[in-house]
Jmol script that loads the backbone (N, CA, C; Angstrom):
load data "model"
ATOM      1  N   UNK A   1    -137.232 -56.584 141.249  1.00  0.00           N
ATOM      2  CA  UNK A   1    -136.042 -55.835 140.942  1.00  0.00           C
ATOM      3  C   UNK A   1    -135.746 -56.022 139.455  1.00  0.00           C
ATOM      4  N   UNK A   2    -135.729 -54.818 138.561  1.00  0.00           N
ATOM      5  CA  UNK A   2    -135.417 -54.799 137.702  1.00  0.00           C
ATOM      6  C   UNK A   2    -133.911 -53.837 137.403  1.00  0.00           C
ATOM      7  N   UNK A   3    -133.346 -54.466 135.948  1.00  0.00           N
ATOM      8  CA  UNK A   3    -131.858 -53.478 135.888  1.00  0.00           C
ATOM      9  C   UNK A   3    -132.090 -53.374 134.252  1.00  0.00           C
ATOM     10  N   UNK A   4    -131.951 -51.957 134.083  1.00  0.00           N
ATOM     11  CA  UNK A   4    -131.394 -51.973 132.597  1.00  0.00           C
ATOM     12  C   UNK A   4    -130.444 -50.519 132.910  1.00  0.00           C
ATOM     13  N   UNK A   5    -129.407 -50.673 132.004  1.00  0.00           N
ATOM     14  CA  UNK A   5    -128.243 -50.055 131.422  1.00  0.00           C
ATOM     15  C   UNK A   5    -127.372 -49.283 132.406  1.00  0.00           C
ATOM     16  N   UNK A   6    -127.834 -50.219 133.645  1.00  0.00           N
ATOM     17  CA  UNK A   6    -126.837 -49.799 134.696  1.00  0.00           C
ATOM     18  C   UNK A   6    -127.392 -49.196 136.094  1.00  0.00           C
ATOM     19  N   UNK A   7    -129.091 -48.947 135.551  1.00  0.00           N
ATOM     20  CA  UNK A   7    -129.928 -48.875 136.924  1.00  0.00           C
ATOM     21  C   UNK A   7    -130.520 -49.830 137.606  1.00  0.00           C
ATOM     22  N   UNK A   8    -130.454 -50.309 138.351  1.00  0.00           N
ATOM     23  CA  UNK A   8    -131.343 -50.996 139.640  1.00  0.00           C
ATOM     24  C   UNK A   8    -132.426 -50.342 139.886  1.00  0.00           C
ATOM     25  N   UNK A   9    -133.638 -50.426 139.701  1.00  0.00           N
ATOM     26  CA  UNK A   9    -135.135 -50.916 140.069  1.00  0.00           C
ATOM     27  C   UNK A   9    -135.839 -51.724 141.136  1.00  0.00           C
ATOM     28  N   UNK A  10    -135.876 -50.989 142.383  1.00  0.00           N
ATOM     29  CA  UNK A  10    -136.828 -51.958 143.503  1.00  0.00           C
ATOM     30  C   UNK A  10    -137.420 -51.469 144.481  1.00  0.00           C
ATOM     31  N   UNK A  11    -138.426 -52.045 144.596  1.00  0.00           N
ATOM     32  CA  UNK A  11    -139.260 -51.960 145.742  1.00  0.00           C
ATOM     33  C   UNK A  11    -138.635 -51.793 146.951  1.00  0.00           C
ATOM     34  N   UNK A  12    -138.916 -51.232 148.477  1.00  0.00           N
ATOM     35  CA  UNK A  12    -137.611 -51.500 149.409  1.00  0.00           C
ATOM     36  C   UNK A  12    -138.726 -51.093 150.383  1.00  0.00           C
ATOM     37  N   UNK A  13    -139.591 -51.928 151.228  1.00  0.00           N
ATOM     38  CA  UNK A  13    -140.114 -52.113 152.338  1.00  0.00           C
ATOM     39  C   UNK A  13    -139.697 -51.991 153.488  1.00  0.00           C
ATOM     40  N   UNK A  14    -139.847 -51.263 154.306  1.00  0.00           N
ATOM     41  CA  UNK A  14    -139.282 -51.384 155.976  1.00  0.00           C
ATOM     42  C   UNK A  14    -140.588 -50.973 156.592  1.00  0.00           C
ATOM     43  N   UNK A  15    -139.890 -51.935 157.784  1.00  0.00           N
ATOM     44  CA  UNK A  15    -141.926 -51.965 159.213  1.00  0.00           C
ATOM     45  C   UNK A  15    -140.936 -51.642 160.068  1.00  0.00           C
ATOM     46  N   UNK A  16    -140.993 -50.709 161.169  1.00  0.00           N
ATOM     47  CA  UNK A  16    -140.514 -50.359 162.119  1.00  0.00           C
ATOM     48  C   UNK A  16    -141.103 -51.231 163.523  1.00  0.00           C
ATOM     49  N   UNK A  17    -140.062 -51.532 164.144  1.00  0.00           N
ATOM     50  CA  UNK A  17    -140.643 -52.318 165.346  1.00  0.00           C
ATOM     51  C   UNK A  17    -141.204 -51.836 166.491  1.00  0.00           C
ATOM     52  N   UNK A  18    -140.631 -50.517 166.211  1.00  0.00           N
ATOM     53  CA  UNK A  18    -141.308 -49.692 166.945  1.00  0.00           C
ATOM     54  C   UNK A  18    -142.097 -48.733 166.511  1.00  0.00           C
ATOM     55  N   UNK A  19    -143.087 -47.945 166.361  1.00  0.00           N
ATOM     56  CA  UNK A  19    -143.539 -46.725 165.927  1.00  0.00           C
ATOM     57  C   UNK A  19    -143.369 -45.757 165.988  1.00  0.00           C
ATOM     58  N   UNK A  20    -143.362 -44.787 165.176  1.00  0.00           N
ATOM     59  CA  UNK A  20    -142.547 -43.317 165.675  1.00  0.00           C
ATOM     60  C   UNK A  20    -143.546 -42.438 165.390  1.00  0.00           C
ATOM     61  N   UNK A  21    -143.561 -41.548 166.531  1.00  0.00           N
ATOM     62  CA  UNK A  21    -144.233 -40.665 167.194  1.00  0.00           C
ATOM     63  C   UNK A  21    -144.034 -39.346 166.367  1.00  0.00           C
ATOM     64  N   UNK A  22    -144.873 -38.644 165.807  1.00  0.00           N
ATOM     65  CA  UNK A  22    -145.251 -37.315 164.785  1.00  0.00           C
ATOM     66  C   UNK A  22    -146.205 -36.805 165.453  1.00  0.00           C
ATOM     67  N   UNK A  23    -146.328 -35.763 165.373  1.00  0.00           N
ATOM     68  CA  UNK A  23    -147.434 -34.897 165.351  1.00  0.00           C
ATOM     69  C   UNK A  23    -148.663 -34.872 164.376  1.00  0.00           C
ATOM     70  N   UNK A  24    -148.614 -35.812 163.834  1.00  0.00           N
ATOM     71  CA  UNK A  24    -150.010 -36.685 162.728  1.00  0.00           C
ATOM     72  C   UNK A  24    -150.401 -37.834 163.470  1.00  0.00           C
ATOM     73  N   UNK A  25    -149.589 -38.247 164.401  1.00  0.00           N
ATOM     74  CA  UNK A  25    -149.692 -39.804 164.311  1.00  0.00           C
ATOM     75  C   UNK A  25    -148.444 -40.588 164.350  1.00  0.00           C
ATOM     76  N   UNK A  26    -148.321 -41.448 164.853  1.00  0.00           N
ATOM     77  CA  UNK A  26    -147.392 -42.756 165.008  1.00  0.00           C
ATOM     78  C   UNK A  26    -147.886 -43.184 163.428  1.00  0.00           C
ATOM     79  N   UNK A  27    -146.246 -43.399 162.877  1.00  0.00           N
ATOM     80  CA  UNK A  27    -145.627 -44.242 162.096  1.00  0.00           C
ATOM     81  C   UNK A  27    -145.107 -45.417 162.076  1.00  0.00           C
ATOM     82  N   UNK A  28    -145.448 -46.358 160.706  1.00  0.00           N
ATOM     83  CA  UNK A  28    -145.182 -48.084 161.329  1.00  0.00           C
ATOM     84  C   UNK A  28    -144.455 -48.628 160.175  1.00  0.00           C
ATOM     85  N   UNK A  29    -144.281 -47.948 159.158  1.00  0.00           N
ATOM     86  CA  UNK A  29    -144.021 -48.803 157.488  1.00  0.00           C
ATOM     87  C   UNK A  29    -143.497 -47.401 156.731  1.00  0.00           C
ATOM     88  N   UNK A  30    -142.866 -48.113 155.866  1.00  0.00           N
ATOM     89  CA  UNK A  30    -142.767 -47.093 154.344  1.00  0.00           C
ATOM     90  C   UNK A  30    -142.116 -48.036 153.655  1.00  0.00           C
ATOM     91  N   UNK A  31    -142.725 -47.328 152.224  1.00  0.00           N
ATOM     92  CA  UNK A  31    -142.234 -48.244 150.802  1.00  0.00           C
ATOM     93  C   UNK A  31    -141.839 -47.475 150.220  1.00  0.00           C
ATOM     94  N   UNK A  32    -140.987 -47.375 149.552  1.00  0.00           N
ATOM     95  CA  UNK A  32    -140.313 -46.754 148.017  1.00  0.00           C
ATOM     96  C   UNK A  32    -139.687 -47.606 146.887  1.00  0.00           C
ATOM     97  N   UNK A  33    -139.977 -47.051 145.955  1.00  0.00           N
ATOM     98  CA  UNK A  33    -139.819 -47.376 144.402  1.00  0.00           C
ATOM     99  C   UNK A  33    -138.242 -46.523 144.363  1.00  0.00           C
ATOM    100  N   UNK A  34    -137.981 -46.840 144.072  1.00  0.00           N
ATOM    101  CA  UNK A  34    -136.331 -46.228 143.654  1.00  0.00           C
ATOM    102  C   UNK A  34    -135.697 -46.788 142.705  1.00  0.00           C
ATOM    103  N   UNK A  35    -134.398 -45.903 141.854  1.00  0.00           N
ATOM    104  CA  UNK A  35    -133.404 -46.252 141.075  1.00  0.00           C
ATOM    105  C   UNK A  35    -132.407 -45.995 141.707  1.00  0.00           C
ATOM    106  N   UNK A  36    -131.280 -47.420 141.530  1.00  0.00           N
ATOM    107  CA  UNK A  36    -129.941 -46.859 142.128  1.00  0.00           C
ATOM    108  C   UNK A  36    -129.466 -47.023 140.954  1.00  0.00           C
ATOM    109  N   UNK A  37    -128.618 -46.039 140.783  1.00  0.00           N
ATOM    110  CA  UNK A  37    -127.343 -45.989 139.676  1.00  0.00           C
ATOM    111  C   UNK A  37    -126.320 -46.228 140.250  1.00  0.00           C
ATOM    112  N   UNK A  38    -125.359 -47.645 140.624  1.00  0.00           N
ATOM    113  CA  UNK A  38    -124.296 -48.752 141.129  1.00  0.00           C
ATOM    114  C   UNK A  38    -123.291 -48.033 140.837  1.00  0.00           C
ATOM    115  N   UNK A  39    -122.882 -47.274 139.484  1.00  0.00           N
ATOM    116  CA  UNK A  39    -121.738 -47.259 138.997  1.00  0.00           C
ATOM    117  C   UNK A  39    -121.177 -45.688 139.691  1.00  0.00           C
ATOM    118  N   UNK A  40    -122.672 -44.822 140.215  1.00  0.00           N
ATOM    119  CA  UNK A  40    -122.369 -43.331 140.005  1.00  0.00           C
ATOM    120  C   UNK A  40    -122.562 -43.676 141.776  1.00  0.00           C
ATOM    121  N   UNK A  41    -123.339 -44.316 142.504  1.00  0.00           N
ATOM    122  CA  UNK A  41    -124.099 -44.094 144.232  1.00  0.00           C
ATOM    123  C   UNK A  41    -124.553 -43.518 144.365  1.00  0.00           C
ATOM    124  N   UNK A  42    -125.564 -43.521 143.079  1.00  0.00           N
ATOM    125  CA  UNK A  42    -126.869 -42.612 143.626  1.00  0.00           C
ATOM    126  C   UNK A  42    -128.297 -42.993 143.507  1.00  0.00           C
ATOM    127  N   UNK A  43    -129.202 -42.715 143.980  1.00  0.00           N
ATOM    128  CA  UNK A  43    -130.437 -42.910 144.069  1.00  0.00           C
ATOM    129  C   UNK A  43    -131.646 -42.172 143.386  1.00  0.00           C
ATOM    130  N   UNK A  44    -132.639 -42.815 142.775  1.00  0.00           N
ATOM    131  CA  UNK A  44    -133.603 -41.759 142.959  1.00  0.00           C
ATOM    132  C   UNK A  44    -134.981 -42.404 143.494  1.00  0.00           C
ATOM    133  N   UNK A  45    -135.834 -41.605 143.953  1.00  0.00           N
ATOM    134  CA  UNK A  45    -137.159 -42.070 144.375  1.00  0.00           C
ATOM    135  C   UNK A  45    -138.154 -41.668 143.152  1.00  0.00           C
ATOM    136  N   UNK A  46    -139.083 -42.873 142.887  1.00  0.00           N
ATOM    137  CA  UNK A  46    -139.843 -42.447 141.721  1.00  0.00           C
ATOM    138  C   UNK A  46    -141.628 -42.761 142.787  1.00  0.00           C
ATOM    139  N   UNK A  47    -141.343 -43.178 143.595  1.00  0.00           N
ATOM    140  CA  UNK A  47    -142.684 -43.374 144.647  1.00  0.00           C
ATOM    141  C   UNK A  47    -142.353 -43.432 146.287  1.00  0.00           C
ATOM    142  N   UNK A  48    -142.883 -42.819 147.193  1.00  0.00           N
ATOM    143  CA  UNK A  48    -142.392 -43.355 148.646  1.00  0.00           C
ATOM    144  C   UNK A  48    -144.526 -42.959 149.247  1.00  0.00           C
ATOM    145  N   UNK A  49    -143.961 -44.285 149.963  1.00  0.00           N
ATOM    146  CA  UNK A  49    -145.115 -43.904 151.104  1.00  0.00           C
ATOM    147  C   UNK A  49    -144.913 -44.361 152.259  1.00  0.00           C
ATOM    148  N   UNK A  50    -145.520 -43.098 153.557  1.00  0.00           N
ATOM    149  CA  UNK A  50    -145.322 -43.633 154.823  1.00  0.00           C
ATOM    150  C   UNK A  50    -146.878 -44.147 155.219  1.00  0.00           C
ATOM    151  N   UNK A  51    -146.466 -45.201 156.333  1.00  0.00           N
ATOM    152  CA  UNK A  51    -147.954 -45.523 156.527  1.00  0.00           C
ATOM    153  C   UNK A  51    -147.966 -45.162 158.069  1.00  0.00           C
ATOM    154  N   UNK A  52    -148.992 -45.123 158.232  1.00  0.00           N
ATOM    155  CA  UNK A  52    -149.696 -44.633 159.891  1.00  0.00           C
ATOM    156  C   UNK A  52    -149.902 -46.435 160.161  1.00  0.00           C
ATOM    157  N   UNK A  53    -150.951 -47.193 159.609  1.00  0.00           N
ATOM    158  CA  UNK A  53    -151.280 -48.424 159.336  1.00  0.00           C
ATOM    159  C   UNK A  53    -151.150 -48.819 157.957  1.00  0.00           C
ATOM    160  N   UNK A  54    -150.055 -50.024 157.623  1.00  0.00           N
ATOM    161  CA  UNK A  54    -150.180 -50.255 156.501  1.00  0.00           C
ATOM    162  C   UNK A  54    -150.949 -51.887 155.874  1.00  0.00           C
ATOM    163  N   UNK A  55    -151.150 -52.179 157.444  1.00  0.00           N
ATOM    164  CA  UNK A  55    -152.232 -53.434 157.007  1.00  0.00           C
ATOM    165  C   UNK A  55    -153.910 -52.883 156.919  1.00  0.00           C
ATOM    166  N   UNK A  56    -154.452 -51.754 157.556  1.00  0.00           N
ATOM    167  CA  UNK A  56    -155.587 -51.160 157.155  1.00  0.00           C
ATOM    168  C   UNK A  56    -155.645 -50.231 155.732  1.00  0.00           C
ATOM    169  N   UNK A  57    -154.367 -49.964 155.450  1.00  0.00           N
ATOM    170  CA  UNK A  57    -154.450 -48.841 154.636  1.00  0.00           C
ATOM    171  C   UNK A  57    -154.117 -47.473 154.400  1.00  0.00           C
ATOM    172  N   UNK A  58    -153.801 -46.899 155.663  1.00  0.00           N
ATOM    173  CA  UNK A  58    -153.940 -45.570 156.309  1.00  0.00           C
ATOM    174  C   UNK A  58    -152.627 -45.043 155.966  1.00  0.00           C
ATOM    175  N   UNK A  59    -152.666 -43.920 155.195  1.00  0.00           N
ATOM    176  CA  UNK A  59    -151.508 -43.285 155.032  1.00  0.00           C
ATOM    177  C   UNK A  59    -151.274 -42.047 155.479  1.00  0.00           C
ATOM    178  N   UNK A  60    -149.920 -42.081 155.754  1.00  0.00           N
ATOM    179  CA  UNK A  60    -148.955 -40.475 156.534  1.00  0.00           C
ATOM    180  C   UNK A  60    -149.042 -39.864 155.444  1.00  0.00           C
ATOM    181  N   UNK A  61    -148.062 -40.287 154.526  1.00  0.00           N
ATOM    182  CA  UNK A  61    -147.710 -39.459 153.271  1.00  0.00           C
ATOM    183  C   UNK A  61    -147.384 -40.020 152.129  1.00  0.00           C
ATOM    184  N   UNK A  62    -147.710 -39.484 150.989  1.00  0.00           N
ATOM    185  CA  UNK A  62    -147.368 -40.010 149.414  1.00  0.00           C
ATOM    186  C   UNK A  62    -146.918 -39.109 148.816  1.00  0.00           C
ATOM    187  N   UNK A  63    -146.129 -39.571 148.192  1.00  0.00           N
ATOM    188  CA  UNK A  63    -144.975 -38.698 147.408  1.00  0.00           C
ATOM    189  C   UNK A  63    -144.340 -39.604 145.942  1.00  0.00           C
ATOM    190  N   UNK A  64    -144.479 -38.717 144.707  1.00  0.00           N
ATOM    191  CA  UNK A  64    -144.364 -39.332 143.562  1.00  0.00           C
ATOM    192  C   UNK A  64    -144.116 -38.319 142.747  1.00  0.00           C
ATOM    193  N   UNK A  65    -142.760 -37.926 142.348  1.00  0.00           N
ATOM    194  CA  UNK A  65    -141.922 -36.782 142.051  1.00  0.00           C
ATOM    195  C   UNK A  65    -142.357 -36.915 140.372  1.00  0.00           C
ATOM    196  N   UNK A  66    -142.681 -35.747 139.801  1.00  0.00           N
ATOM    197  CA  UNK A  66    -143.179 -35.928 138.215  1.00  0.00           C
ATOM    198  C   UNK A  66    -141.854 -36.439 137.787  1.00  0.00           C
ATOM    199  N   UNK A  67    -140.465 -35.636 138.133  1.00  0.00           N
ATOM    200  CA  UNK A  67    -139.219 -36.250 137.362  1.00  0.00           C
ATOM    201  C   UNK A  67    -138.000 -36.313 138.492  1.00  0.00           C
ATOM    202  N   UNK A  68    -138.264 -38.003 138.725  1.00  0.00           N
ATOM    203  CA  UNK A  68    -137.040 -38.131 139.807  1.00  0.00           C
ATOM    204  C   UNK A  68    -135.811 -37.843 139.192  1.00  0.00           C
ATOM    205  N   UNK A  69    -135.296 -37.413 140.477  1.00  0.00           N
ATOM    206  CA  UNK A  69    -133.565 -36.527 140.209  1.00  0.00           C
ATOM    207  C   UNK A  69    -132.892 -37.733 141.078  1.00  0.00           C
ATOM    208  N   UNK A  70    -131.494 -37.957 140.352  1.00  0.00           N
ATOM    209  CA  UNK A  70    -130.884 -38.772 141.311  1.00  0.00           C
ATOM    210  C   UNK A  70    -129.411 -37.663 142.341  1.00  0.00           C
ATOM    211  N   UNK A  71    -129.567 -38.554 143.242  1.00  0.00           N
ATOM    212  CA  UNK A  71    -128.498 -37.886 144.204  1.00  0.00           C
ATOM    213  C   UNK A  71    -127.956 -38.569 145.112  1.00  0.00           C
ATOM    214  N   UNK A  72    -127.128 -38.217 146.361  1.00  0.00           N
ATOM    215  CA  UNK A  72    -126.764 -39.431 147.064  1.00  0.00           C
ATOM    216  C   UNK A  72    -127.630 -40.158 147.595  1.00  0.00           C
ATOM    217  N   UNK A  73    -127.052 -40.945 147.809  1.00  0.00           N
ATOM    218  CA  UNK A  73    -127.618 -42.699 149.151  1.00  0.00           C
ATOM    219  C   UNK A  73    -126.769 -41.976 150.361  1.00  0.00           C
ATOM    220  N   UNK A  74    -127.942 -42.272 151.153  1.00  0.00           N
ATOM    221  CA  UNK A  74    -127.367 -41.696 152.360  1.00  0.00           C
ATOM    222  C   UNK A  74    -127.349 -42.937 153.825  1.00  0.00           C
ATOM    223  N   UNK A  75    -126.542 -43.087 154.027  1.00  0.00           N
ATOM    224  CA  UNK A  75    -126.266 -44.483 155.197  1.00  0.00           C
ATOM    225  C   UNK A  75    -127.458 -44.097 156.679  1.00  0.00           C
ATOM    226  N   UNK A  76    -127.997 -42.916 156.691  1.00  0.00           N
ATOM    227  CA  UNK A  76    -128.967 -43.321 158.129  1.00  0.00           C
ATOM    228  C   UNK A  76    -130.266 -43.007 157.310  1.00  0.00           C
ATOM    229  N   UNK A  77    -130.699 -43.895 155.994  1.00  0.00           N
ATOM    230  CA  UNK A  77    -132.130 -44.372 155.410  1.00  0.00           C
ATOM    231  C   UNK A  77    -132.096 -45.059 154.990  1.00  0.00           C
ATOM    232  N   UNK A  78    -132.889 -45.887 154.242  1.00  0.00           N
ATOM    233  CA  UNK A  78    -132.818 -47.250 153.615  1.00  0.00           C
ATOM    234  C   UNK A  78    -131.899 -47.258 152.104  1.00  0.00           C
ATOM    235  N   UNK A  79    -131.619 -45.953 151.902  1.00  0.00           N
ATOM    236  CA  UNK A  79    -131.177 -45.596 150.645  1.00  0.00           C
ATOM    237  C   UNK A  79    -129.587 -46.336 150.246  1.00  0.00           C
ATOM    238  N   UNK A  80    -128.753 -45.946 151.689  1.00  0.00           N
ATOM    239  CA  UNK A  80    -127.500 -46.423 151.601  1.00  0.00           C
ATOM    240  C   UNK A  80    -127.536 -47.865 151.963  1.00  0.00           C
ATOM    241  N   UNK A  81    -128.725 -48.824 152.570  1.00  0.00           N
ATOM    242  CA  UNK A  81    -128.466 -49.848 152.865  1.00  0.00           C
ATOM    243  C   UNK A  81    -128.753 -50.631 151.680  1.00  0.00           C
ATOM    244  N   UNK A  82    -129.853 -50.060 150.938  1.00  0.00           N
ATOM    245  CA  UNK A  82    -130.403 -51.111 149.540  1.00  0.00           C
ATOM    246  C   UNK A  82    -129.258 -50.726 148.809  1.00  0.00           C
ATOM    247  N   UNK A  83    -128.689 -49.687 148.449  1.00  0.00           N
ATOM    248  CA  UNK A  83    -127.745 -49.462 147.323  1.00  0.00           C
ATOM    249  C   UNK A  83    -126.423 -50.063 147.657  1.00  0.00           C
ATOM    250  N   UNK A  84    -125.893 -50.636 148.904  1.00  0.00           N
ATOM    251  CA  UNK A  84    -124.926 -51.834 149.305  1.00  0.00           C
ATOM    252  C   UNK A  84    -125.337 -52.867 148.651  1.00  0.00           C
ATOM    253  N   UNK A  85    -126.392 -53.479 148.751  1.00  0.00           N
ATOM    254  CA  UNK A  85    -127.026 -54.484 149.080  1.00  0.00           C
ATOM    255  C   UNK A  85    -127.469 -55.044 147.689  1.00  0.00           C
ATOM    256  N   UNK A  86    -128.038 -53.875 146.673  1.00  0.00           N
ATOM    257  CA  UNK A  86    -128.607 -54.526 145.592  1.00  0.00           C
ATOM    258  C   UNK A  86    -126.918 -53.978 144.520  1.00  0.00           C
ATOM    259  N   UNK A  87    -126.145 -53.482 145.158  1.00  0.00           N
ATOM    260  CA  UNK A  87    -125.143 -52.979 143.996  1.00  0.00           C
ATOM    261  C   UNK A  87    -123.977 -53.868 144.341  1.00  0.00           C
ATOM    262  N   UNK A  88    -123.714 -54.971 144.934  1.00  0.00           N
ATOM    263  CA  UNK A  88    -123.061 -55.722 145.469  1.00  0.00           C
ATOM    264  C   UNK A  88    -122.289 -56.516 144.296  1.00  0.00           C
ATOM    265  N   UNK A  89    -120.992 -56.643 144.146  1.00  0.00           N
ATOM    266  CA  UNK A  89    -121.019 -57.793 142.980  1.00  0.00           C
ATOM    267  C   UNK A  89    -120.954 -58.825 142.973  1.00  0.00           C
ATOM    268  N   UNK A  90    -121.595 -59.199 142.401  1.00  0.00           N
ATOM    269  CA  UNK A  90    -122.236 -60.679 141.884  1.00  0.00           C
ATOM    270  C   UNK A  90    -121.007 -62.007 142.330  1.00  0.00           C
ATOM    271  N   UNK A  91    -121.203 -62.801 143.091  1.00  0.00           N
ATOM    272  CA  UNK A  91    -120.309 -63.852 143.531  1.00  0.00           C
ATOM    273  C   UNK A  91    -119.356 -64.306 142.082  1.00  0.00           C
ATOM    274  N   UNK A  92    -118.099 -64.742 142.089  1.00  0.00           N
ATOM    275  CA  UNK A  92    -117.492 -64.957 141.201  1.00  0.00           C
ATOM    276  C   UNK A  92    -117.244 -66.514 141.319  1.00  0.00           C
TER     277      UNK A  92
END
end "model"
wireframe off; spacefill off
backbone 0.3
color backbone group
């Protein structure tokens, strides 16, 4: 996790305990690279991937926007839970 001039920078991993069922294939993982901007609540994705298997390798989908746009965090994805979580203030 990195921050400069008011963005948050991080990695944000989730493994599903269960797998979810697509028409490609059962899903088990996804990662994204994101910026939260704390001050505005918003997000952007600068990398996401879903994995089918992410201890073999095997990927659903990759996605890596030439110029991430930020917009809301939304509370039913990982978006609104990391941007609680990493925008939190700092214990006093």
């Amino acid at each position: 996790m990195t921050t400069t001039n008011g963005i948050v920078t991080a990695t944000i991993r989730t493994t599903y305990t269960k797998a979810v069922a697509t028409p490609k294939g059962p899903i088990t993982a996804s990662r994204a690279i994101a910026m939260f901007d704390c001050a505005k609540k918003q997000v952007a994705v600068k990398e996401s991937i879903i994995w089918h298997d992410e201890r073999k390798g095997i990927i659903y989908e990759k996605r890596a926007p030439t110029q991430p746009g930020f917009g809301p965090a939304f509370t039913s994805n990982f978006s609104g839970v990391a941007l609680a979580h990493l925008c939190q203030a700092p214990p006093t």
